[in-house]
C-alpha positions as CSV (number, residue, x, y, z in Angstrom):
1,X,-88.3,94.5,43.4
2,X,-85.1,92.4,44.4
3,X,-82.0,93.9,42.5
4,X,-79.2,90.9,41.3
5,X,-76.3,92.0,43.8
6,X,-79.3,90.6,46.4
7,X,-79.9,87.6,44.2
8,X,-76.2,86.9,43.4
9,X,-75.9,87.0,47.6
10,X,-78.6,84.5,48.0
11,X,-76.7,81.9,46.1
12,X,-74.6,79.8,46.5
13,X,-70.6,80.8,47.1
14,X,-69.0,77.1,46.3
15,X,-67.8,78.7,43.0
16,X,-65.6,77.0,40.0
17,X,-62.4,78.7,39.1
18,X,-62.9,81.8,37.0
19,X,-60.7,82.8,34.0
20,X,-59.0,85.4,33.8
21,X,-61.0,87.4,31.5
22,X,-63.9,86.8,33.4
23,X,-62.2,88.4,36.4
24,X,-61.1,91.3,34.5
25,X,-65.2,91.7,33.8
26,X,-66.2,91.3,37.0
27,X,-63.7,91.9,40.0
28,X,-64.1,90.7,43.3
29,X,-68.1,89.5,42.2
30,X,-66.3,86.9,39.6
31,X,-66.7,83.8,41.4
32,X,-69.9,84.6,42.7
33,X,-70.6,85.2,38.4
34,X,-69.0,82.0,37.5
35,X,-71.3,80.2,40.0
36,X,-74.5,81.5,38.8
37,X,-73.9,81.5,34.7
38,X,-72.7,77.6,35.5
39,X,-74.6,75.0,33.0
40,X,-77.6,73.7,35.0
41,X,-77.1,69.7,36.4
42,X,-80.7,69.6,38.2
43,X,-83.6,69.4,36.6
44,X,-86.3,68.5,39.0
45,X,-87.1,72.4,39.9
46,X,-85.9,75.8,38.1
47,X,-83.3,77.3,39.0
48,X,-83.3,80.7,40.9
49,X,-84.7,83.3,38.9
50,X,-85.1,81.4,36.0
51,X,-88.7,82.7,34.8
52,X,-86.9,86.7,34.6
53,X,-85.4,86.6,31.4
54,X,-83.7,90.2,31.8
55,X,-83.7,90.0,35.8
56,X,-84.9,92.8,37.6
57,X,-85.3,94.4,34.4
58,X,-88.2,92.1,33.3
59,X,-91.3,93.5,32.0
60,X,-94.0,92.9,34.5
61,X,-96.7,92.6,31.8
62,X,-97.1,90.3,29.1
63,X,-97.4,93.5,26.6
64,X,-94.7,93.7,23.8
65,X,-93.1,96.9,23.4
66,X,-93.3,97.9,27.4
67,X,-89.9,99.0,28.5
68,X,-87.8,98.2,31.7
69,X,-89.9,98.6,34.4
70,X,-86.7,99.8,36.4
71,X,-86.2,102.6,34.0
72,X,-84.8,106.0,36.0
73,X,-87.8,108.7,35.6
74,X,-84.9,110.3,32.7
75,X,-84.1,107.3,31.0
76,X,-88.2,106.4,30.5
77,X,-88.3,110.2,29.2
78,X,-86.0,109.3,27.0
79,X,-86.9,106.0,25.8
80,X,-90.8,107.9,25.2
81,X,-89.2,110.8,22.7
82,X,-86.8,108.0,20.8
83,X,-90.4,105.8,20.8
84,X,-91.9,108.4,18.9
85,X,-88.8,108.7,16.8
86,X,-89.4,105.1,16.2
87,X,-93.2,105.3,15.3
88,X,-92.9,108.3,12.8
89,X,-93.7,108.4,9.2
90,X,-90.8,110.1,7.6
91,X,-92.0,111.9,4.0
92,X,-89.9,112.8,0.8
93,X,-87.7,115.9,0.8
94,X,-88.7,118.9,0.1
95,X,-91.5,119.1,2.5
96,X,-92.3,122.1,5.3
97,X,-92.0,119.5,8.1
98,X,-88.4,120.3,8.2
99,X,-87.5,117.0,10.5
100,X,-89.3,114.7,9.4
101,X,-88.5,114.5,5.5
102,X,-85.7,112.9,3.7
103,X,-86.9,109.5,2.9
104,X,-85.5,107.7,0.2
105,X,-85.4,108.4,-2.6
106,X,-85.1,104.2,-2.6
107,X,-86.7,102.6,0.4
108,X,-88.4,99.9,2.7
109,X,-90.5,101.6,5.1
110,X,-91.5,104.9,6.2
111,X,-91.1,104.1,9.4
112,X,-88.9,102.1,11.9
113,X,-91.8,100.5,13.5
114,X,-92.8,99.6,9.9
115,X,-90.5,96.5,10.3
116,X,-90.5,96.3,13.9
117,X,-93.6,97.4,15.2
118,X,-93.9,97.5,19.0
119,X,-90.3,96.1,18.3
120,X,-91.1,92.8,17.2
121,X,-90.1,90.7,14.3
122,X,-90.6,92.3,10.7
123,X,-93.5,90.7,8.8
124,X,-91.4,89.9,6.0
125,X,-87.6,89.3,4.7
126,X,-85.6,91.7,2.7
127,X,-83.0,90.7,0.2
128,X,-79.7,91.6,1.0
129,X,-77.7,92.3,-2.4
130,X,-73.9,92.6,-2.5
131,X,-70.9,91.4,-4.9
132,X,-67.7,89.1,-2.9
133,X,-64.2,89.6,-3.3
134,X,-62.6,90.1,-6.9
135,X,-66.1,90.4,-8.3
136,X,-67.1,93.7,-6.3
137,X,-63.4,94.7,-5.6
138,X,-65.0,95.7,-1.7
139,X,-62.8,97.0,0.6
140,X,-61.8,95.4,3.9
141,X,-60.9,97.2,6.6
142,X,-57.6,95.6,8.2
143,X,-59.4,92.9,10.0
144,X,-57.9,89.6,9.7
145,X,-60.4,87.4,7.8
146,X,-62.7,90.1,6.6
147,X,-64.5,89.3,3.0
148,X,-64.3,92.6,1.0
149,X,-68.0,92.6,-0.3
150,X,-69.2,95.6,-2.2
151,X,-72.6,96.6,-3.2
152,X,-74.2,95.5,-6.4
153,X,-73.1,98.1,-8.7
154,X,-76.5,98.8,-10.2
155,X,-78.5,98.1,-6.5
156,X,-76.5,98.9,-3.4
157,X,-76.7,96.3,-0.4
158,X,-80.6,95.8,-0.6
159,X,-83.5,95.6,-2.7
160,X,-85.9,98.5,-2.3
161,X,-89.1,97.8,-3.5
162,X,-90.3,101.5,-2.5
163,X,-89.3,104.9,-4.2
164,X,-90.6,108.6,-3.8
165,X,-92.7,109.7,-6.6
166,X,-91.0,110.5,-9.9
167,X,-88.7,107.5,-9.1
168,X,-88.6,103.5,-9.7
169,X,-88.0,101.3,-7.0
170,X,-85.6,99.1,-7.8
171,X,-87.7,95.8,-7.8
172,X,-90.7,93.2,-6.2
173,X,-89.4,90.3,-4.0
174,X,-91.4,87.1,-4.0
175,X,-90.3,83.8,-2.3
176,X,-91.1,80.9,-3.8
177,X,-91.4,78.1,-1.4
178,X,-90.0,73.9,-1.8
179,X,-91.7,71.2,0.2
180,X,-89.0,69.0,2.6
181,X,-90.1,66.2,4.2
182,X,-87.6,65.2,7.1
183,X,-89.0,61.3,8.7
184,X,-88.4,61.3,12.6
185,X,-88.3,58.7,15.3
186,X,-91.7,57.0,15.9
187,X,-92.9,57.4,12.5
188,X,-93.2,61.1,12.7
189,X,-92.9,62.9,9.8
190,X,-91.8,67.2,9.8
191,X,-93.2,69.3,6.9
192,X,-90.7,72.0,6.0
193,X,-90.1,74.6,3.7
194,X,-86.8,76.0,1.7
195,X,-87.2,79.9,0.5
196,X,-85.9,80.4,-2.9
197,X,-86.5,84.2,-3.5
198,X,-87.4,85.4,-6.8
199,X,-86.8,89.6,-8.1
200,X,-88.9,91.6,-10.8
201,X,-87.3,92.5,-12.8
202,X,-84.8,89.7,-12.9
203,X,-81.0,90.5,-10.9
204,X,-78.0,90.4,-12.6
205,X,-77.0,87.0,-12.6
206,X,-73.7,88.2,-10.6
207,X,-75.3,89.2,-7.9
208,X,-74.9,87.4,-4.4
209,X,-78.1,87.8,-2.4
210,X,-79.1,86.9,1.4
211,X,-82.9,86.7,2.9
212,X,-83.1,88.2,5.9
213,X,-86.6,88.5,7.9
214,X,-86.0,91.9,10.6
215,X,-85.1,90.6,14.1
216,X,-87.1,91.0,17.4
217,X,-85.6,94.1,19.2
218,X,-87.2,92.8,22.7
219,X,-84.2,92.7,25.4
220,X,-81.2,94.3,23.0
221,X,-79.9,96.5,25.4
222,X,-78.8,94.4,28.0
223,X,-77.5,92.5,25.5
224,X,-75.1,95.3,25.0
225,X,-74.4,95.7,28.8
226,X,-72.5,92.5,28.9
227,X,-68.8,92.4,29.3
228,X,-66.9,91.8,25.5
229,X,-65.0,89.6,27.7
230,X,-67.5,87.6,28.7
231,X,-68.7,86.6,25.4
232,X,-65.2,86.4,24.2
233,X,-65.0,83.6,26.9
234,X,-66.5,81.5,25.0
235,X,-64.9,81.8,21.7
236,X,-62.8,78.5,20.5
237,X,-62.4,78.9,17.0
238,X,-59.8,75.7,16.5
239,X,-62.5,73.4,18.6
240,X,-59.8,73.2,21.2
241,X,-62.0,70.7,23.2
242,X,-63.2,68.7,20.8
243,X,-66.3,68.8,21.3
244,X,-67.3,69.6,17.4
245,X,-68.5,73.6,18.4
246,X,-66.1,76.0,17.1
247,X,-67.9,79.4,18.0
248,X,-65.8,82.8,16.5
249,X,-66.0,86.2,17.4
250,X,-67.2,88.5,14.8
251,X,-64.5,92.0,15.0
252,X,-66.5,94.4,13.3
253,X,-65.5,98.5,12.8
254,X,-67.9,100.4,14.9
255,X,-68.7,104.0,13.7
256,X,-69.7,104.5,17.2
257,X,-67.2,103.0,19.5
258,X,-64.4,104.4,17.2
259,X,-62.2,101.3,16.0
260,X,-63.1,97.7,16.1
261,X,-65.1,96.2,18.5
262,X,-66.6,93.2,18.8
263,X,-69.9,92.4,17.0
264,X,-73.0,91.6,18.9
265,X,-76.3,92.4,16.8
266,X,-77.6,91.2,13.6
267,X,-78.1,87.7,12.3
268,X,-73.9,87.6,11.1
269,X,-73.0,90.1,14.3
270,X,-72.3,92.9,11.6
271,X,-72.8,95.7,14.3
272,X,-71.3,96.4,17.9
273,X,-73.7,98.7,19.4
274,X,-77.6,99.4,18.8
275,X,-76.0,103.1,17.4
276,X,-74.3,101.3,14.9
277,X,-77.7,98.8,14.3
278,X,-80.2,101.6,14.0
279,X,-77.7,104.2,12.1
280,X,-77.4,101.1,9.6
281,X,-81.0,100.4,9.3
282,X,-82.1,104.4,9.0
283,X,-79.6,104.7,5.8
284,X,-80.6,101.4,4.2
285,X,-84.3,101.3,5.0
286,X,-85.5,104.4,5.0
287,X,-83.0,106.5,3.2
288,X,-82.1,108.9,5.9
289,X,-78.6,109.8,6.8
290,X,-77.1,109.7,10.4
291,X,-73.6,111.7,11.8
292,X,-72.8,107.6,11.7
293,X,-73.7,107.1,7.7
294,X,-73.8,110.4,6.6
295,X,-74.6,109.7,2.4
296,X,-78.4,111.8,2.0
297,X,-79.1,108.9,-0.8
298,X,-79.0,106.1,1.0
299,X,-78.3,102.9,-0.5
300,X,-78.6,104.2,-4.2
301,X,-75.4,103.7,-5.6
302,X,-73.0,105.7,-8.0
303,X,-75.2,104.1,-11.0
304,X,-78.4,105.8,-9.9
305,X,-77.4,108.9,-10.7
306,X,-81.4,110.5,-10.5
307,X,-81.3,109.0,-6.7
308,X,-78.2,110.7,-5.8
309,X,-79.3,114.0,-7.4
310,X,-83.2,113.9,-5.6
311,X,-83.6,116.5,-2.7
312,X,-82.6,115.6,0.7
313,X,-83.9,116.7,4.2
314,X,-80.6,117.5,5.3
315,X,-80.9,121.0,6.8
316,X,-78.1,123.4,7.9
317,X,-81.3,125.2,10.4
318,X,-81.2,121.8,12.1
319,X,-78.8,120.4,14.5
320,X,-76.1,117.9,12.9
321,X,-77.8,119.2,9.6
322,X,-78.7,115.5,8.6
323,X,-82.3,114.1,8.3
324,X,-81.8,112.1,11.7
325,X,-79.6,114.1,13.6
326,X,-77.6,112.7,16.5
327,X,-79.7,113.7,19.3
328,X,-82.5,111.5,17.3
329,X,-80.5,108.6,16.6
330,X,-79.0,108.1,20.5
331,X,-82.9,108.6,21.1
332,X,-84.0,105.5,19.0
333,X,-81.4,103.9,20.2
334,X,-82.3,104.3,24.0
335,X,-85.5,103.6,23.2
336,X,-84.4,100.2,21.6
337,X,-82.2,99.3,24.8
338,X,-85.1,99.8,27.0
339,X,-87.4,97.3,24.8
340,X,-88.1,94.6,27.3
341,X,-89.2,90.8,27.5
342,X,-92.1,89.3,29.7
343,X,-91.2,86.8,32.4
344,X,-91.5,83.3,31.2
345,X,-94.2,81.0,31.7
346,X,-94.7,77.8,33.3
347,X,-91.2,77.2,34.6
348,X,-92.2,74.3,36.9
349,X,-94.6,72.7,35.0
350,X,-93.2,68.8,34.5
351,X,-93.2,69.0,30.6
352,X,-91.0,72.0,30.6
353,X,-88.5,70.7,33.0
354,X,-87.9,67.3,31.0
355,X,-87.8,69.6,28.2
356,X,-84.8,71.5,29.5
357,X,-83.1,68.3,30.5
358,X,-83.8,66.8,26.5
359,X,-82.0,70.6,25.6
360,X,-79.2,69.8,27.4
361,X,-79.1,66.7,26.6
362,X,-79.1,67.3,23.1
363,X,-76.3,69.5,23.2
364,X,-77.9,73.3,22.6
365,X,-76.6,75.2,25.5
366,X,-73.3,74.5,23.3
367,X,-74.2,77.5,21.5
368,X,-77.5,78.5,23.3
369,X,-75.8,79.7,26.4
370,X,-78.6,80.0,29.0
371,X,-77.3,82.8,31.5
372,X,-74.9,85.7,31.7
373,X,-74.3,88.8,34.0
374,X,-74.1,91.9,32.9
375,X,-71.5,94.5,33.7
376,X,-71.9,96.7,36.6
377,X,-72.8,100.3,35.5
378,X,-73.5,102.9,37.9
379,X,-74.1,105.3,35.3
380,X,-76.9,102.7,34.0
381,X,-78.6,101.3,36.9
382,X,-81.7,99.7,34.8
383,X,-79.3,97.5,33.0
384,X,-76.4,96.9,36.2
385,X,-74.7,93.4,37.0
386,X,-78.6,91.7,35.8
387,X,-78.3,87.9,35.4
388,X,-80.3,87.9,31.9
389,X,-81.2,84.4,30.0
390,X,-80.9,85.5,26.3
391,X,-79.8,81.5,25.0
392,X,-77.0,82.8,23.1
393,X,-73.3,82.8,22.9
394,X,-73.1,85.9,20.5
395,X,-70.7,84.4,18.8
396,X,-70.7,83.1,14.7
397,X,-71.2,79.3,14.4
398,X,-71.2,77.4,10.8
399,X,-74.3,76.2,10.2
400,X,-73.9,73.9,7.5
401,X,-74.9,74.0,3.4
402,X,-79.1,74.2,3.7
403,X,-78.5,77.4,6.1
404,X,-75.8,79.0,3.8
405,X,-76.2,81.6,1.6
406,X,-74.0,82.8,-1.2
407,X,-73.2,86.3,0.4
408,X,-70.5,86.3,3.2
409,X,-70.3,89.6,5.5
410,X,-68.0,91.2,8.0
411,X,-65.2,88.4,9.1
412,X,-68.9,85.6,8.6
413,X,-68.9,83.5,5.9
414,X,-71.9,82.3,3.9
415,X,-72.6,79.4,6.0
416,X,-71.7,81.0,9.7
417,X,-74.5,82.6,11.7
418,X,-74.5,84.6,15.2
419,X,-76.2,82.5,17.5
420,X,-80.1,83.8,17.5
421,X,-81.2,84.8,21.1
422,X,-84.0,82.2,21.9
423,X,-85.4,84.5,25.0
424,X,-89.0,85.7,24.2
425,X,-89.8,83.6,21.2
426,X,-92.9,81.8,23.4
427,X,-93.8,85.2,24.8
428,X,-93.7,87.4,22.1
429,X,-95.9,86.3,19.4
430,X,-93.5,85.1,16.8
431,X,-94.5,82.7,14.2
432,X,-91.2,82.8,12.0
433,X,-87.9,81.4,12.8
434,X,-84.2,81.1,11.4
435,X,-82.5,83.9,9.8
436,X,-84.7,83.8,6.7
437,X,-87.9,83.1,8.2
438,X,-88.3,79.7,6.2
439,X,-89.3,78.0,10.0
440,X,-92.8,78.6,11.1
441,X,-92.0,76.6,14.6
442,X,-89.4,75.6,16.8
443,X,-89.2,72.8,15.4
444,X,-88.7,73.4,12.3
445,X,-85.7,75.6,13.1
446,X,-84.1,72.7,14.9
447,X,-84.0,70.3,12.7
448,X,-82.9,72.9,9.6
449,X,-79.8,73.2,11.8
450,X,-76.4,71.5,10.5
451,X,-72.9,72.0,10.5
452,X,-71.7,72.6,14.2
453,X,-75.4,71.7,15.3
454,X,-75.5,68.9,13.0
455,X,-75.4,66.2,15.8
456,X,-77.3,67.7,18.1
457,X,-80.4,67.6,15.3
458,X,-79.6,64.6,15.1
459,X,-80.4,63.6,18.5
460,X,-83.7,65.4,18.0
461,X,-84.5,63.7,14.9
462,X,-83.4,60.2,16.7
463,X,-85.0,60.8,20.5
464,X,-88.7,59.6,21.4
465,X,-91.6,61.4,20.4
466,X,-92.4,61.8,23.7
467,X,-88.8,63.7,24.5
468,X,-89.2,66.0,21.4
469,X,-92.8,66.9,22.0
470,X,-90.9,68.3,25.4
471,X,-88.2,69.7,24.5
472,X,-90.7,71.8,22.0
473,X,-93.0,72.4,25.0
474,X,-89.8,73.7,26.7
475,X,-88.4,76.0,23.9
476,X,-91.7,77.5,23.6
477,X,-91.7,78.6,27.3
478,X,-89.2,80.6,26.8
């Protein structure tokens, strides 16, 4: 197996200069960095190491769920026990089974992998619930530009359409789907689809809502090992260049990190670290507190007053005394960092290279940044100085009215969306695209795009058949 320092070695030197904050990432290896995360200008071959999305930490299979292949003997150990952390059914309080009880009283699944199995995509959105500004009197947190949403007062943040027995859950979600017909070039015509989501029993009408489908967990955690300066990089918020891209950094209060850090997961970049992720997805989910969201309840708010008063798991016998103690949650969360992607397919193959050429053409690396390196970590050798493909800048981007929803969060307004990770979504199975699910193809996600990305759909609606049936091919190699 060739580590990066050998592959950064093997390239070429003849580097562009390199920004400060890239140096500060980076040291003496910047300008060999700069060289290789440069924007590709040949398209007649791939470029080096192009078909290993996380570099030497690439999954040699094609199996989803393996983990990094480059794994220490500990770390594997470790990703196994938060695996099974991951895969259990967790019961309602009181039960014997002393750690593995808790859930609810209000939840979604029973089990992490009951939205994410093997890690993939969830099968189907949740509704995100929450009240803006004077209306929900949320708090914000001293960041400049933060929107103070607070929970629906009779709900909490999400709709749980699952409660323990004795209890209601708090409603059904069904999405009603509304035919859109875009025309293309060459008399082409794309068939897509607008969710409009529809609760029983009916929500307050004051409620602000978002549909969010559960992300892919595939290749997180060297997402995580790349420098904050890096993605910070490529931050211009006032469209300094003029080139109609105004990327922002999401600051987000991390109960992990301690203070604020910068956000990197989620579809608005609402949490900085996969603790912060998986802590956030245990207490609204699955009902089960965390040292990092410590309420027993959950999301039932001050209104559900039988929620609040149901049994909990929380055991002073057990270490950390909550249902997930810490030693669990940094488990799952290793385990989640070591999720990796299969190499990519078909990297020469003609239609695929004139597909890359047509995306950068069209303007996506813009916000669909091919490459980065990641930080060198001695301490974390599976994840060290890698040059990983994830297509994204990390970094919130508006994406125009059909994309917005009424229900800003963190420093992201309704329209602005972190820039979804386009590695693994021709390897891993996925059939569901955007940040609601509404696309079923590539395609179809493209050409919802707006706002910043407005002319480059454009250029996709405009360009030859021939070029978008490539550019699709391309997308779908990845």
């Amino acid at each position: 197996m060739i580590r990066l320092p050998v592959l950064l070695t093997s390239l070429a030197l003849a580097a562009p200069a390199v920004a400060g904050d890239l140096a500060s990432s980076y040291g003496p290896d910047a300008a060999r960095v700069a060289a290789v995360v440069a924007p590709a200008t040949d398209f007649a071959a791939p470029e080096p190491f192009e078909a290993r999305p996380l570099g030497a930490a690439t999954a040699t299979g094609g199996t989803p769920g393996a983990l990094l292949p480059n794994l220490s003997p500990e770390a594997r150990m470790q990703a196994t026990l938060g695996e099974a952390i991951f895969e259990k059914l967790w019961v309602p309080a009181p039960t014997a089974t002393r750690a593995s009880d808790g859930l609810g009283p209000l939840y979604n699944a029973r089990a992490c992998a009951g939205c994410h199995e093997k890690g993939g995509q969830g099968r189907a959105p949740v509704l995100k619930l929450g009240r803006s500004g004077a209306e929900g009197g949320g708090v914000a947190p001293g960041i400049a530009g933060w929107h103070p949403v607070a929970p629906d007062p009779g709900l909490g943040r999400q709709l749980q359409d699952f409660a323990v027995t004795g209890l209601q859950a708090e409603g059904q979600l069904a999405i009603d789907w509304h035919a859109v017909e875009l025309p293309l070039s060459g008399g082409e015509v794309a068939h897509l689809r607008r969710p409009v989501p529809r609760v029983t029993p009916a929500l307050d009408p004051a409620t602000r809502t978002s549909l969010r489908m559960p992300p892919a967990l595939y290749g997180l955690g060297l997402i995580e090992a790349i420098p904050e300066a890096a993605i910070r990089a490529g931050a211009d918020p006032e469209d300094a260049d003029g080139d109609g891209i105004s990327g922002r950094v999401a600051e987000v209060p991390s109960a992990s990190a301690g203070g604020v850090r910068l956000g990197r997961y989620g579809h608005k970049a609402g949490a900085a670290t996969l603790a912060d992720m998986v802590a956030g997805a245990f207490s609204t989910d699955m009902g089960l507190s965390t040292p990092l969201v410590p309420d027993p309840w959950g999301d039932c708010t001050a209104a559900q007053t039988a929620c609040r008063a149901w049994p909990s798991g929380e055991d002073a016998g057990l270490r950390d005394s909550r249902e997930v103690g810490g030693e669990a949650l940094t488990a799952v969360a290793d385990y989640v960092a070591a999720l990796a992607l299969p190499g990519r397919r078909d990297v020469a193959a003609p239609e695929v290279l004139a597909g890359k050429a047509v995306f950068a053409a069209a303007g996506c690396p813009a916000c669909h940044r091919p490459k980065f390196v990641t930080a060198r970590s001695p301490a974390d050798p599976a994840r060290s100085f890698q040059l990983i493909w994830p297509f994204s800048d990390f970094l919130l981007h508006d994406m125009g009215p059909e994309l917005a929803v009424d229900l800003p969060e963190g420093v992201a307004t309704g329209a602005e969306w972190r820039t979804a990770p386009l590695w693994g979504i021709g390897t891993t199975g996925r059939t569901r695209f955007l940040h609601d699910g509404r696309a079923r193809s590539p395609l179809e996600a493209v050409l919802w795009h707006g706002g910043e990305a407005a002319a480059a759909q454009a250029r996709v609606v405009a360009m030859p058949p021939a070029d978008r049936a490539a550019l699709i091919r391309y997308l779908e190699s990845l």
